[in-house]
C-alpha atoms as an extended CHARMM CRD file, in Angstrom:
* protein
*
       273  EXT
         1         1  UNK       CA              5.2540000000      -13.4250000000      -27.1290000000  PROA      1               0.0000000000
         2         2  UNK       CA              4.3170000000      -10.1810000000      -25.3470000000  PROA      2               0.0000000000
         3         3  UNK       CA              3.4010000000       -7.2760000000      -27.3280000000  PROA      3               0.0000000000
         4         4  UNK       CA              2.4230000000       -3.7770000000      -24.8920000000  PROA      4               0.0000000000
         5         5  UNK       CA             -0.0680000000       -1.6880000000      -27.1400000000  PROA      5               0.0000000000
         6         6  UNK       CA             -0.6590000000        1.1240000000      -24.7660000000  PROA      6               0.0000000000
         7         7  UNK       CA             -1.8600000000        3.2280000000      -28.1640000000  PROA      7               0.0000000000
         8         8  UNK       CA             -4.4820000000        1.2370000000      -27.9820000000  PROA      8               0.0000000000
         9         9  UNK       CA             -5.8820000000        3.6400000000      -25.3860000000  PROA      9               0.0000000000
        10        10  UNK       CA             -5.5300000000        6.9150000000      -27.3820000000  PROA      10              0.0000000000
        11        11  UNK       CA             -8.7890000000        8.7490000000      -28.3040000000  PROA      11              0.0000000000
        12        12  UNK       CA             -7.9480000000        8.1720000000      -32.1240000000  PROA      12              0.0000000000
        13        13  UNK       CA             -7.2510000000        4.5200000000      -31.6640000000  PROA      13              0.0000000000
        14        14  UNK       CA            -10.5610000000        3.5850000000      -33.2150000000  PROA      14              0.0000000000
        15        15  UNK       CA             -8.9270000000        4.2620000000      -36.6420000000  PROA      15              0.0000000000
        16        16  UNK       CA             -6.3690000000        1.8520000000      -36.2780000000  PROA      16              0.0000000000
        17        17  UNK       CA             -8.3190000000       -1.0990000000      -36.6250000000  PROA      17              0.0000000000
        18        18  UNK       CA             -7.8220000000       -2.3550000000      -39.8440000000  PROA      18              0.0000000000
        19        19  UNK       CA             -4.1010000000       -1.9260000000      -39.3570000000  PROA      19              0.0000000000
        20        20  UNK       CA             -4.3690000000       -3.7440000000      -35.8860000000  PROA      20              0.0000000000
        21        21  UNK       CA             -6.7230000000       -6.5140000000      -37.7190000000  PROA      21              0.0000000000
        22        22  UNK       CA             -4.2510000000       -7.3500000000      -40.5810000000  PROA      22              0.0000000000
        23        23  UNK       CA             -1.1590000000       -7.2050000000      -38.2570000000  PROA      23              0.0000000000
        24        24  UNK       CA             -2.2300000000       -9.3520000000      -35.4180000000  PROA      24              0.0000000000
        25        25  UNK       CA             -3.7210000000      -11.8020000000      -37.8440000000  PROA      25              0.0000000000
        26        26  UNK       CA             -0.3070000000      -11.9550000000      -39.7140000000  PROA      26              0.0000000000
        27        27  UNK       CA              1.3390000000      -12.9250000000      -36.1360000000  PROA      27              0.0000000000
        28        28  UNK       CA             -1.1270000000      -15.4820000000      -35.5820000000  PROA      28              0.0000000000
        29        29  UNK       CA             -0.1610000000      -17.1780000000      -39.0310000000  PROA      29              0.0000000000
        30        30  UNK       CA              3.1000000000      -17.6570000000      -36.8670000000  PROA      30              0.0000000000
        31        31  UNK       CA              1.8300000000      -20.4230000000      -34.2520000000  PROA      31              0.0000000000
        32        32  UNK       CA              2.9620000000      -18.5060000000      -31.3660000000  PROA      32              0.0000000000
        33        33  UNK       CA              0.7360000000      -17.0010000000      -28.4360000000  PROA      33              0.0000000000
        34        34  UNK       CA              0.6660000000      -13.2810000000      -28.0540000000  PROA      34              0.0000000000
        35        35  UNK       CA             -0.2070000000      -11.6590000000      -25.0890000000  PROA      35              0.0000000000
        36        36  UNK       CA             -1.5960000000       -8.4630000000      -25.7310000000  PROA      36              0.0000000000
        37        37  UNK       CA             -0.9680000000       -5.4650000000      -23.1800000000  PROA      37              0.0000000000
        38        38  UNK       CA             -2.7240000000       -2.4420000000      -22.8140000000  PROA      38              0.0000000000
        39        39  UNK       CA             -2.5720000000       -0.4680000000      -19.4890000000  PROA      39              0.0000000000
        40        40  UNK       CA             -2.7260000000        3.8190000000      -18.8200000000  PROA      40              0.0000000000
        41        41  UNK       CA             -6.2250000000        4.0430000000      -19.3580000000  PROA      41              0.0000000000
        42        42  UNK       CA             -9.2190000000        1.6880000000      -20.8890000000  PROA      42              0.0000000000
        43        43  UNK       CA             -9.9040000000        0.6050000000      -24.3240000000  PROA      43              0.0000000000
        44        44  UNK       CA            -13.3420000000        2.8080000000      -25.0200000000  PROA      44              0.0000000000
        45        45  UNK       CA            -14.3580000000        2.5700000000      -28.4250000000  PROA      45              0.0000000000
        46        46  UNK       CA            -11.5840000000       -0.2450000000      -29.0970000000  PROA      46              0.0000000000
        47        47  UNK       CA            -12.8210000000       -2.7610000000      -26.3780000000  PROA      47              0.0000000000
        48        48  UNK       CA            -15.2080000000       -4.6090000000      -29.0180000000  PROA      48              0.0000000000
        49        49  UNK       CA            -13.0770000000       -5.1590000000      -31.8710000000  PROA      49              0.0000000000
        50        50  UNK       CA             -9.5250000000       -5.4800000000      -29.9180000000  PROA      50              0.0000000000
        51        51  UNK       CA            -11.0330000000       -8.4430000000      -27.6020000000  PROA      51              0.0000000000
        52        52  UNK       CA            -11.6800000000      -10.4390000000      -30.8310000000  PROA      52              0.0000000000
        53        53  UNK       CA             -8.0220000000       -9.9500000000      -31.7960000000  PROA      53              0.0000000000
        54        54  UNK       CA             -6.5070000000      -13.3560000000      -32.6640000000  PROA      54              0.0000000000
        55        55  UNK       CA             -4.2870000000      -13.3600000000      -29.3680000000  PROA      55              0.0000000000
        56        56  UNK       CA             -4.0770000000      -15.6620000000      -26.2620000000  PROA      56              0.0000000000
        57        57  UNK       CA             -4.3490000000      -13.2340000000      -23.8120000000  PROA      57              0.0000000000
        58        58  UNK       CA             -5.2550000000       -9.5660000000      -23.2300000000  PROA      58              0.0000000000
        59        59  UNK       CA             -4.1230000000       -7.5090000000      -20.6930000000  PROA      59              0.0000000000
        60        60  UNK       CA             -6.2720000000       -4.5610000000      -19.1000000000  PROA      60              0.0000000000
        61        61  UNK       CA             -5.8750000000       -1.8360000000      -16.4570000000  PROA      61              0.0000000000
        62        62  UNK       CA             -8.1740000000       -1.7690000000      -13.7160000000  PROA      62              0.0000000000
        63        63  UNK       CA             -6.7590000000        0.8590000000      -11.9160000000  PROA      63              0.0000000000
        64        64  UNK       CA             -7.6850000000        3.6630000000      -14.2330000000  PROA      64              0.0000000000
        65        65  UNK       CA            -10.3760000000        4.0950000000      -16.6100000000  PROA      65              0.0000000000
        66        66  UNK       CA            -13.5630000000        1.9910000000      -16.9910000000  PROA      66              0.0000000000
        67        67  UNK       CA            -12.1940000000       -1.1950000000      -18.3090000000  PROA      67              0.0000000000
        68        68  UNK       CA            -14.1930000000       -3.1810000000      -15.8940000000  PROA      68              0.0000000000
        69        69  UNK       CA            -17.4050000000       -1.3100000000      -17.1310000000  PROA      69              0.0000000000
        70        70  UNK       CA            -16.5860000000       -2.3730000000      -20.5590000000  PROA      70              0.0000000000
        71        71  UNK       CA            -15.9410000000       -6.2470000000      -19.4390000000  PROA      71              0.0000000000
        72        72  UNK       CA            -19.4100000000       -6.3820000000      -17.7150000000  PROA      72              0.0000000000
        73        73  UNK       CA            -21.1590000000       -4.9860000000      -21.0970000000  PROA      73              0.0000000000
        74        74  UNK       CA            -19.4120000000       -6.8790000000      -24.0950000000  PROA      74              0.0000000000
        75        75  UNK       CA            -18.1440000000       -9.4430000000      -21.8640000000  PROA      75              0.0000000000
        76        76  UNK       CA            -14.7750000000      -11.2660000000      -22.3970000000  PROA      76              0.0000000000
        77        77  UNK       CA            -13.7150000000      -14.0340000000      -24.8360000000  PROA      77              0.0000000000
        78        78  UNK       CA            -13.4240000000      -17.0090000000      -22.4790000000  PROA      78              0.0000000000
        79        79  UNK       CA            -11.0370000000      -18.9390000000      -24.6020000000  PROA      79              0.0000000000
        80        80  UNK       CA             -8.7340000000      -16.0080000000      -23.7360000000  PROA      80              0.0000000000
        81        81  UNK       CA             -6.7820000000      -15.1680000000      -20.9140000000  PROA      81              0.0000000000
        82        82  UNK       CA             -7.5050000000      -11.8840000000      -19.0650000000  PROA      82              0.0000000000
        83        83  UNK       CA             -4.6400000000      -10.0920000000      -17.3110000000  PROA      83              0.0000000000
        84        84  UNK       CA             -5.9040000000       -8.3010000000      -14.5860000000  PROA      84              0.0000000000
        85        85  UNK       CA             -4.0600000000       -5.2070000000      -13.7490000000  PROA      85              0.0000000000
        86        86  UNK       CA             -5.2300000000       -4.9670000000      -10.7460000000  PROA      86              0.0000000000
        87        87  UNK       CA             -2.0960000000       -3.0720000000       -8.7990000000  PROA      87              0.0000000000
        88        88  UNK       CA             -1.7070000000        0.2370000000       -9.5770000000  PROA      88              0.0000000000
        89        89  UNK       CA              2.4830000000        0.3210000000      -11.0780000000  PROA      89              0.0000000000
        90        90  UNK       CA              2.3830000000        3.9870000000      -11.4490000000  PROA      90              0.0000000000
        91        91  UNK       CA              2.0630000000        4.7430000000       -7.9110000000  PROA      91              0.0000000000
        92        92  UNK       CA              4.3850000000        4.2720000000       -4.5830000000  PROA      92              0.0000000000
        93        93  UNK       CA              1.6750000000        2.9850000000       -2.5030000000  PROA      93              0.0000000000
        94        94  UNK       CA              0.4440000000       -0.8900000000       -0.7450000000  PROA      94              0.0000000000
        95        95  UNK       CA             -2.4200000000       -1.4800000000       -2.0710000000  PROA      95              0.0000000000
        96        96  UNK       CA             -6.2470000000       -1.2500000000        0.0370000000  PROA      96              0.0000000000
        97        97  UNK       CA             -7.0750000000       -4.8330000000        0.3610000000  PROA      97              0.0000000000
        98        98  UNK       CA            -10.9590000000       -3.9250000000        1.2770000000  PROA      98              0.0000000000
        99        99  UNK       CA            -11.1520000000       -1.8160000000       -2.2580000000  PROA      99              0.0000000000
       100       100  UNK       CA             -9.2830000000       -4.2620000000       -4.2290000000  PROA      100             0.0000000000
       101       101  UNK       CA            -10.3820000000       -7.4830000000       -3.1580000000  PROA      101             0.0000000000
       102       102  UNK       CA            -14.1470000000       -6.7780000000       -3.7750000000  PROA      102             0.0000000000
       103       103  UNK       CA            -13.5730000000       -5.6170000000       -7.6260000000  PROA      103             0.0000000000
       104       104  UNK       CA            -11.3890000000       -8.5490000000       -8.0210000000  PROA      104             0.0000000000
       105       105  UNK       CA            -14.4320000000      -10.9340000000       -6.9930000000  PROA      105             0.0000000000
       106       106  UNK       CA            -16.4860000000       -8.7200000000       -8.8230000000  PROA      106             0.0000000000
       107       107  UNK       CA            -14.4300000000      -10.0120000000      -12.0600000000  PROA      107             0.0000000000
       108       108  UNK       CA            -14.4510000000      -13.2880000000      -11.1080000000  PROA      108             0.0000000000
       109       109  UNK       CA            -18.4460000000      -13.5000000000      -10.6890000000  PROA      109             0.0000000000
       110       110  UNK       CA            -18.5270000000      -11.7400000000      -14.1120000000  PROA      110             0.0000000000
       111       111  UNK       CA            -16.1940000000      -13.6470000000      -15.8320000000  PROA      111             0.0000000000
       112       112  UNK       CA            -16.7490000000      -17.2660000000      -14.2920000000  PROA      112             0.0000000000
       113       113  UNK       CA            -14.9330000000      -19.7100000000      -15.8560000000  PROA      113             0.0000000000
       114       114  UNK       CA            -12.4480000000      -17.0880000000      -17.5560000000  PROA      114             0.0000000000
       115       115  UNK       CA             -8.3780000000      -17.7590000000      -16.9840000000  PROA      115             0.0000000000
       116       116  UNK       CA             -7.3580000000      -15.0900000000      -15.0120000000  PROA      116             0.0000000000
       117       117  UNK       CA             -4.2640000000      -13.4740000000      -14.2010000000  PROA      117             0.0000000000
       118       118  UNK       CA             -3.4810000000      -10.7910000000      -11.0230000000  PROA      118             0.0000000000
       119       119  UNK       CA             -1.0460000000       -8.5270000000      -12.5210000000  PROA      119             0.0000000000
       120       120  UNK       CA              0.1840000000       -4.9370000000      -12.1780000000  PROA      120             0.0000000000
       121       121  UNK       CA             -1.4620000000       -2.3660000000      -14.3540000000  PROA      121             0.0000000000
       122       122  UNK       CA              1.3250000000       -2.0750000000      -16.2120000000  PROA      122             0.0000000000
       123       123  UNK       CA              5.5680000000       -2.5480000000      -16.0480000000  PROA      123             0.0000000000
       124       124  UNK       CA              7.1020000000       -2.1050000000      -12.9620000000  PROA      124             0.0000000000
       125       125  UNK       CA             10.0230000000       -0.1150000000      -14.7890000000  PROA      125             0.0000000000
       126       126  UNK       CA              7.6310000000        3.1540000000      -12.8290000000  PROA      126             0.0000000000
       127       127  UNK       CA              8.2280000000        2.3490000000       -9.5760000000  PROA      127             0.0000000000
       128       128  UNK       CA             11.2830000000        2.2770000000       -7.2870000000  PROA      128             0.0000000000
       129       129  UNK       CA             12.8860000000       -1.4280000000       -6.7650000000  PROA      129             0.0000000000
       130       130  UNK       CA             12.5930000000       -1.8670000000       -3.2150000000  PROA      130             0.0000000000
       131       131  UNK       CA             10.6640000000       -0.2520000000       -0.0170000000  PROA      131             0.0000000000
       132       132  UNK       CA             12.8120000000       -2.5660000000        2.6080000000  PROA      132             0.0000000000
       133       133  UNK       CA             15.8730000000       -0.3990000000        1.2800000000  PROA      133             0.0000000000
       134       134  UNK       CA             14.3430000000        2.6780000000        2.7090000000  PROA      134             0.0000000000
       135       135  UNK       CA             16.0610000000        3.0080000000        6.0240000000  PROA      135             0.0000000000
       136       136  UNK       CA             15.5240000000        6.6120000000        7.3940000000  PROA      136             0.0000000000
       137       137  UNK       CA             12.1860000000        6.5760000000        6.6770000000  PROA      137             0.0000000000
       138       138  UNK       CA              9.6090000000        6.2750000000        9.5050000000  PROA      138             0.0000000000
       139       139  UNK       CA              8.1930000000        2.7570000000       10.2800000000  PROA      139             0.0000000000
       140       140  UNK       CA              4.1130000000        4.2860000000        9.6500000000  PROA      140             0.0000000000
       141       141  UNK       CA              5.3560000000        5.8630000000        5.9740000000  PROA      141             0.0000000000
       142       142  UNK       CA              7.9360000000        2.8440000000        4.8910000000  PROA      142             0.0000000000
       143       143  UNK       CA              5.2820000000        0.1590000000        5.8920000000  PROA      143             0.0000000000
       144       144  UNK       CA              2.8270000000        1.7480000000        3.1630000000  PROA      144             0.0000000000
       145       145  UNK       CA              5.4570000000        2.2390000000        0.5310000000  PROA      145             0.0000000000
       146       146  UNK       CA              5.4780000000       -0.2350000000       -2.3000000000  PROA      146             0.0000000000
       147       147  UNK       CA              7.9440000000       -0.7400000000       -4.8010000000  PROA      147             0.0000000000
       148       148  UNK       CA              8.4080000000       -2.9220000000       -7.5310000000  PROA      148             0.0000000000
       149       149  UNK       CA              9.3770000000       -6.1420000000       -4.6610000000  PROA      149             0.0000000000
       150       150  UNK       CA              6.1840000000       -4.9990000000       -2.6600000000  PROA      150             0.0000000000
       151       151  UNK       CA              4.0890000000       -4.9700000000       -5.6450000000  PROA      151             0.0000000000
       152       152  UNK       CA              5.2180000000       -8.3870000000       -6.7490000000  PROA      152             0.0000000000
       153       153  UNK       CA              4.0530000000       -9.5360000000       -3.1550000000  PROA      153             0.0000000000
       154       154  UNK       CA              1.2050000000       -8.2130000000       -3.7300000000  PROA      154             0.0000000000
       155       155  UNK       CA              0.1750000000      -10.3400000000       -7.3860000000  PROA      155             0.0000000000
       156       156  UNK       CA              0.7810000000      -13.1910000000       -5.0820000000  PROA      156             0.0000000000
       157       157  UNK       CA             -1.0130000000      -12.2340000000       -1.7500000000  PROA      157             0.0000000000
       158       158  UNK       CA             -4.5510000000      -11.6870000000       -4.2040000000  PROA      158             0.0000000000
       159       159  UNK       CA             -4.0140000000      -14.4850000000       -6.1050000000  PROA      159             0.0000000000
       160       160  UNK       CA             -4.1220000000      -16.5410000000       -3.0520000000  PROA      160             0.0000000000
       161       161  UNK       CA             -6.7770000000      -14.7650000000       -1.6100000000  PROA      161             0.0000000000
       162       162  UNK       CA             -9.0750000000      -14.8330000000       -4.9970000000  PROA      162             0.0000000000
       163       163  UNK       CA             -8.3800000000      -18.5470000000       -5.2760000000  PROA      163             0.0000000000
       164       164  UNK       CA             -9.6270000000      -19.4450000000       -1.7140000000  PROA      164             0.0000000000
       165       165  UNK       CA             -6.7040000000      -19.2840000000        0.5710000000  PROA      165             0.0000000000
       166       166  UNK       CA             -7.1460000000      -17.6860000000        3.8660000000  PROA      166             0.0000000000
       167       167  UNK       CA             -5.1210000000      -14.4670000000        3.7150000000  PROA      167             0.0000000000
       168       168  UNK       CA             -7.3440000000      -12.6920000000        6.5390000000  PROA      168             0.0000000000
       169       169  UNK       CA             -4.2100000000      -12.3710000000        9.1000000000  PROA      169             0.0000000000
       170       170  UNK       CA             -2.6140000000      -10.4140000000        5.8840000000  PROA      170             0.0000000000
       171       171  UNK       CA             -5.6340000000       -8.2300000000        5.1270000000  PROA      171             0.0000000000
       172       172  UNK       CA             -5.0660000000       -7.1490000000        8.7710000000  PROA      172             0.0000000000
       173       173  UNK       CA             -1.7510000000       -6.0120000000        8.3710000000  PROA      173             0.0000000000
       174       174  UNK       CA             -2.5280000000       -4.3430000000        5.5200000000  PROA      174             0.0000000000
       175       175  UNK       CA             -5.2670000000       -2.5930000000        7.4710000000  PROA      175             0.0000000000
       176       176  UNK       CA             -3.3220000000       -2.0810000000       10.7690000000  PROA      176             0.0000000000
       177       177  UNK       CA             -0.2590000000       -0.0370000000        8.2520000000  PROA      177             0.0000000000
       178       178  UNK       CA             -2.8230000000        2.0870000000        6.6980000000  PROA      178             0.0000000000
       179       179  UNK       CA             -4.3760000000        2.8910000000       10.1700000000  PROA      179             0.0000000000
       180       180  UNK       CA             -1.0650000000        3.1950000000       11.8110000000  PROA      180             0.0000000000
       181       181  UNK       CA             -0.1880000000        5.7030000000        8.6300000000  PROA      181             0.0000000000
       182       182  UNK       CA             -3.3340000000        7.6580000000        8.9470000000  PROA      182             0.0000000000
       183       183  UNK       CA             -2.5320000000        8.1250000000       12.4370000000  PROA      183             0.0000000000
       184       184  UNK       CA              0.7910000000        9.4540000000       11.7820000000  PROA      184             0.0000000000
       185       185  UNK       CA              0.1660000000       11.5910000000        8.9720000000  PROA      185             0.0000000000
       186       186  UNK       CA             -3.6740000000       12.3720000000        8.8140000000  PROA      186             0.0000000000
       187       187  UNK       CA             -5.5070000000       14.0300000000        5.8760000000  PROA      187             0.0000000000
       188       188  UNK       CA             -5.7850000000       17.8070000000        5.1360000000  PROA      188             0.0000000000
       189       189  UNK       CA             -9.4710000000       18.4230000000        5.9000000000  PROA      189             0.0000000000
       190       190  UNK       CA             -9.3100000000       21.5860000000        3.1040000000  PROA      190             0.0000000000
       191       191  UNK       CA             -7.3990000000       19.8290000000        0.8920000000  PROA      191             0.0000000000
       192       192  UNK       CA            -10.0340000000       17.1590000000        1.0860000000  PROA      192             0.0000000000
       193       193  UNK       CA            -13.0790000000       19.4980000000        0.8020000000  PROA      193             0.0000000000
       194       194  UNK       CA            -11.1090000000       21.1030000000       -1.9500000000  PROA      194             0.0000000000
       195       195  UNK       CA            -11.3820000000       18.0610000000       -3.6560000000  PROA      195             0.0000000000
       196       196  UNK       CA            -14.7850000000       16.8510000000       -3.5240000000  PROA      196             0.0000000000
       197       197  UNK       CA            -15.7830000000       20.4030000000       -5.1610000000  PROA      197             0.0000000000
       198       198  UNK       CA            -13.7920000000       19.8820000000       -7.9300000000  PROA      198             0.0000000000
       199       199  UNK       CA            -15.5020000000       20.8850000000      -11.6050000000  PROA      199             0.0000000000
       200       200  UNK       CA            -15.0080000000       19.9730000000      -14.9400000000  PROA      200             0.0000000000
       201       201  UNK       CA            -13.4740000000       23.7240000000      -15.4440000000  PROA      201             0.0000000000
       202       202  UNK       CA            -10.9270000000       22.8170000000      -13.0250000000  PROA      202             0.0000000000
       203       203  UNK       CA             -9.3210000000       20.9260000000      -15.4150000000  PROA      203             0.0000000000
       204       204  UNK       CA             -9.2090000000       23.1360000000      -18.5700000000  PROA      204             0.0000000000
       205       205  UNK       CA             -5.8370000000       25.5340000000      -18.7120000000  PROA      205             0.0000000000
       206       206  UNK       CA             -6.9560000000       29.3150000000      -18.7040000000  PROA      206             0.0000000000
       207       207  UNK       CA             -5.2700000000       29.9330000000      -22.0610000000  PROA      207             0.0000000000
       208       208  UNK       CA             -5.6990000000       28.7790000000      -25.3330000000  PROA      208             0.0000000000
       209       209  UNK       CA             -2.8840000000       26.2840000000      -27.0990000000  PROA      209             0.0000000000
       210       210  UNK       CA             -1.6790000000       29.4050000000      -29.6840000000  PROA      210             0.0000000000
       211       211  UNK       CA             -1.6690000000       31.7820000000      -26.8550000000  PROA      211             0.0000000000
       212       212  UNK       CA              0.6760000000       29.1410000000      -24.5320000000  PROA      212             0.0000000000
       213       213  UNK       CA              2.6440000000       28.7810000000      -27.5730000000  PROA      213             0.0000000000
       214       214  UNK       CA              3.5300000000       32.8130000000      -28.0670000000  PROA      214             0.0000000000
       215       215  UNK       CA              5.2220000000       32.9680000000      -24.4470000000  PROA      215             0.0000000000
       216       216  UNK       CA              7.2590000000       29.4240000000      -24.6560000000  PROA      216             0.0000000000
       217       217  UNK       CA             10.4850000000       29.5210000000      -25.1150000000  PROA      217             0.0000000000
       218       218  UNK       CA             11.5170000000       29.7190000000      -28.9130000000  PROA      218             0.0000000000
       219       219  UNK       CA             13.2810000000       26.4390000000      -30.1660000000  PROA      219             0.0000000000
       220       220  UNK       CA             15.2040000000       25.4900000000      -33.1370000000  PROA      220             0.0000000000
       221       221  UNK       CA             13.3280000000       23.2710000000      -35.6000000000  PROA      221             0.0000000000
       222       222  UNK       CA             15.8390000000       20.1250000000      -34.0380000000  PROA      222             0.0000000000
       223       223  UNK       CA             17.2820000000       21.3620000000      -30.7680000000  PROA      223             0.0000000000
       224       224  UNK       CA             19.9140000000       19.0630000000      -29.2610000000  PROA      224             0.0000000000
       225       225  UNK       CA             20.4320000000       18.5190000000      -25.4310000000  PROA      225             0.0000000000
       226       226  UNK       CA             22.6010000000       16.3220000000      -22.9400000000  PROA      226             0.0000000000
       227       227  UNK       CA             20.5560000000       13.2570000000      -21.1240000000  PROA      227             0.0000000000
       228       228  UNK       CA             21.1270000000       14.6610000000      -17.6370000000  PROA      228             0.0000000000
       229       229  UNK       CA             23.4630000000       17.0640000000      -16.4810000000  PROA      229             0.0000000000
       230       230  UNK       CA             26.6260000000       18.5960000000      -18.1520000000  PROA      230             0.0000000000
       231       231  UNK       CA             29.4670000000       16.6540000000      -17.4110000000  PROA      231             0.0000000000
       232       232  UNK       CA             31.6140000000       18.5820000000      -14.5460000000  PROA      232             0.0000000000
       233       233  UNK       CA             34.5390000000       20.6200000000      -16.4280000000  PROA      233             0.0000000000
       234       234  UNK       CA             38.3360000000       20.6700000000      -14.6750000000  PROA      234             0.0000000000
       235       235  UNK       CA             37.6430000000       24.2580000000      -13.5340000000  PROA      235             0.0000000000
       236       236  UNK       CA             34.4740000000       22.8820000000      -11.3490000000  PROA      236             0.0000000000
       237       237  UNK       CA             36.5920000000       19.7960000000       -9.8280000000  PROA      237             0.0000000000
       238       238  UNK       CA             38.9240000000       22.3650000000       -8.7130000000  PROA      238             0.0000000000
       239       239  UNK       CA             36.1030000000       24.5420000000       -7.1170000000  PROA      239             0.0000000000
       240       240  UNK       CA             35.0540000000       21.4070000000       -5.1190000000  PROA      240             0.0000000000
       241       241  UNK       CA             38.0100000000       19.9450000000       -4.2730000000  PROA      241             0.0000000000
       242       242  UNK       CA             39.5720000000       23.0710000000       -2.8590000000  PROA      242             0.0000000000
       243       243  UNK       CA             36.4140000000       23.7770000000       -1.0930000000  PROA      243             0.0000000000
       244       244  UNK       CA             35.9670000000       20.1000000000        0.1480000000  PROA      244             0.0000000000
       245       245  UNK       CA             39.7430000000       21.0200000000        1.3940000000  PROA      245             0.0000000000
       246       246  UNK       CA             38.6500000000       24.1900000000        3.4170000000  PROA      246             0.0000000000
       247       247  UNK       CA             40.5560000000       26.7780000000        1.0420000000  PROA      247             0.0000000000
       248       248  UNK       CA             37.5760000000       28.1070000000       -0.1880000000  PROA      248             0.0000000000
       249       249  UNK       CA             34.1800000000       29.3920000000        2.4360000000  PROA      249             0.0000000000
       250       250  UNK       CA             30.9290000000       28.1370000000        1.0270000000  PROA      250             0.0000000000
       251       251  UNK       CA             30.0030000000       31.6850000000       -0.4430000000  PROA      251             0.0000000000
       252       252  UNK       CA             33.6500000000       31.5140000000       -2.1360000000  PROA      252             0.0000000000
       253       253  UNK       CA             32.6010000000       28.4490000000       -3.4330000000  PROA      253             0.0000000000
       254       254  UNK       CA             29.1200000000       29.1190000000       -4.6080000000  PROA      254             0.0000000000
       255       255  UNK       CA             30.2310000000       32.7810000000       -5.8600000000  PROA      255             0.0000000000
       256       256  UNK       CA             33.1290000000       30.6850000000       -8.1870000000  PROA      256             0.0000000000
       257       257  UNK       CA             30.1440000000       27.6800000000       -8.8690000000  PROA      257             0.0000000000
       258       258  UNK       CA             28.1230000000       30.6940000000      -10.2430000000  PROA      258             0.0000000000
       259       259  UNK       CA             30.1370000000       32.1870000000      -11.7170000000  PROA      259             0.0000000000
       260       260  UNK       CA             31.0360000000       29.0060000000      -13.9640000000  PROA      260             0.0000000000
       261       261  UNK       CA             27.2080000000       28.5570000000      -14.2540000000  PROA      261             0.0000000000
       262       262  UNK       CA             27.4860000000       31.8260000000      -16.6030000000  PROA      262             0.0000000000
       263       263  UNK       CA             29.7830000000       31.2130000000      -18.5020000000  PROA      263             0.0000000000
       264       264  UNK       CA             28.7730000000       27.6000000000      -20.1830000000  PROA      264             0.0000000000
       265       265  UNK       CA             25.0190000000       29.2540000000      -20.4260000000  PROA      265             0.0000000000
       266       266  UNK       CA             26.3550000000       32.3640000000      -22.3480000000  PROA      266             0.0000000000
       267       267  UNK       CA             28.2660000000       29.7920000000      -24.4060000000  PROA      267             0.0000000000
       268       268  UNK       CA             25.4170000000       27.6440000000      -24.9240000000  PROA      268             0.0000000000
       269       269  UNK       CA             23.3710000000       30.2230000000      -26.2820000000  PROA      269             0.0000000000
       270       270  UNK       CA             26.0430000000       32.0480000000      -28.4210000000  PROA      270             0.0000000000
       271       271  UNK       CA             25.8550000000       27.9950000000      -30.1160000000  PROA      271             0.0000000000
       272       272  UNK       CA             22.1670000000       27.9620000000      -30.8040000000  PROA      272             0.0000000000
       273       273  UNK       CA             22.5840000000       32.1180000000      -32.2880000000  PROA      273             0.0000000000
C-alpha cells in the first residue's frame, strides 16, 4: 500500500510525530507493506524519527533539498527499501546523465547493500504525457523535452546503468541533445551573471504580509468560482458563428465579444454586493 506524505516536508512537521508514530504503527498491525512517499523538498528535522517508521519502504527526493545529506549522516534502515527520486517530475526537461549518474553511485557506495529503487521525485501527474507528440517543435528543443513517457525511460535507462549494464552509447545521446540544444538556443550571459549574484534579500518580498493584505482584492468570507472558464452563453455562439461566417469584421466581433465581457462582470459583481 502506497501512502504520499509530502507534509512530511513542512517546517512544522516535527510536531507531528507522535501522530505519525501511533498511525503508522496502527497500519502495520494490518500485515500489509506501506510504502511511504515523501517528495517536494527533504525531511530536515523529520529524517531521524520518520526512517524508523514501521514501513517497507521510504521514498525520498533527490532532486531538491538535502535528502542525500541527511542519508550520509543518520544513514538508512537497510531492511527498508529506499526509493530514489532521482528524476526531477516537476520539470519538462531529459535528465544530465553526467550529474545524475555520479549522485546515484554516490548512494549506492553509501548505502551498500540497501534495496534500491530509481524513481521520479514524485507523480508524474506534473508533467505533460508525451514529448514524441510534439510535432512543430524543433528537433534541438523536442529532443530535450521529457514528459511523463520520457521520464519513465529514463527510471529504466539508470537502473540499467547503476546495475552494471553498458548504457555508454545512451549517455552519448543524451550528451549529443544537450549539446545540439545548447547550440541552438545558448544561455543569456546576463541572465547567467545575474544569477550567480543572487542574495538571500533577493528572495524576501519588499512588503510586509499585513501591508500585501490591505491592497488585495477584498473577498467574501466563502467566495464561490467556476473551475475554468464560464461556459459560452447563446449570445457569444452567435458572435462566433456569424463572424466565423464573414458577417461580422474582427473589430465587429471583438467590439460585440467585449461588449458581452461587461455585461456578465457587472452581473457578477452586482451577485457578490
Amino acid at each position: 500500500m502506497q501512502i504520499h506524505e509530502p507534509a512530511l516536508v513542512l517546517g512544522d512537521a516535527n510536531s507531528w510525530k507522535e501522530h505519525f508514530q501511533t498511525v503508522y504503527q496502527s497500519l502495520s498491525l494490518v500485515g500489509i507493506p506501506v510504502h511511504l512517499v515523501t517528495y517536494f523538498d527533504d525531511l530536515g528535522e523529520t529524517y531521524p524519527w520518520v526512517i524508523d517508521l514501521p514501513v517497507a519502504a521510504i521514498s525520498l527526493d533527490l532532486t531538491r533539498g538535502r535528502n542525500l545529506e541527511l542519508i550520509k549522516t543518520y544513514g538508512f534502515p537497510p531492511k527498508k527499501r529506499l526509493g530514489a527520486g532521482i528524476i526531477d517530475a516537476r520539470n519538462i526537461w531529459q535528465i544530465r546523465s553526467e550529474k545524475v549518474i555520479p549522485i546515484l553511485q554516490d548512494i549506492v557506495e553509501t548505502l551498500h547493500g540497501t534495496y534500491l529503487h530509481i524513481q521520479p521525485s514524485a507523480s508524474l501527474q506534473f508533467v505533460p504525457y508525451d514529448a514524441k507528440r510534439e510535432k512543430r517543435l524543433p528537433s534541438p528543443l523536442r529532443n530535450v523535452l521529457s514528459f511523463a513517457e520520457q521520464k519513465l525511460q529514463e527510471v529504466v535507462f539508470l537502473a540499467r546503468t547503476i546495475t552494471g549494464e553498458n548504457t555508454k552509447a545512451e549517455q552519448e545521446l543524451i550528451e549529443t541533445s544537450w549539446s545540439k540544444f545548447e547550440e541552438f538556443n545558448p544561455a543569456n550571459q546576463s541572465v547567467q551573471e545575474r544569477l550567480k549574484t543572487l542574495k538571500t534579500d533577493d528572495f524576501q518580498r519588499s512588503l510586509s504580509y499585513g501591508l500585501r493584505l490591505d491592497s488585495q482584492i477584498s473577498l467574501p468570507l466563502f467566495p464561490t468560482t467556476t473551475i475554468g472558464s464560464f461556459p459560452q452563453t447563446s449570445e457569444v455562439r452567435q458572435l462566433r458563428m456569424r463572424y466565423k461566417r464573414g458577417e461580422l469584421s474582427q473589430s465587429e466581433y471583438e467590439t460585440a465579444i467585449d461588449v458581452q465581457v461587461r455585461i456578465w462582470a457587472f452581473l457578477v459583481d452586482s451577485f457578490w454586493k
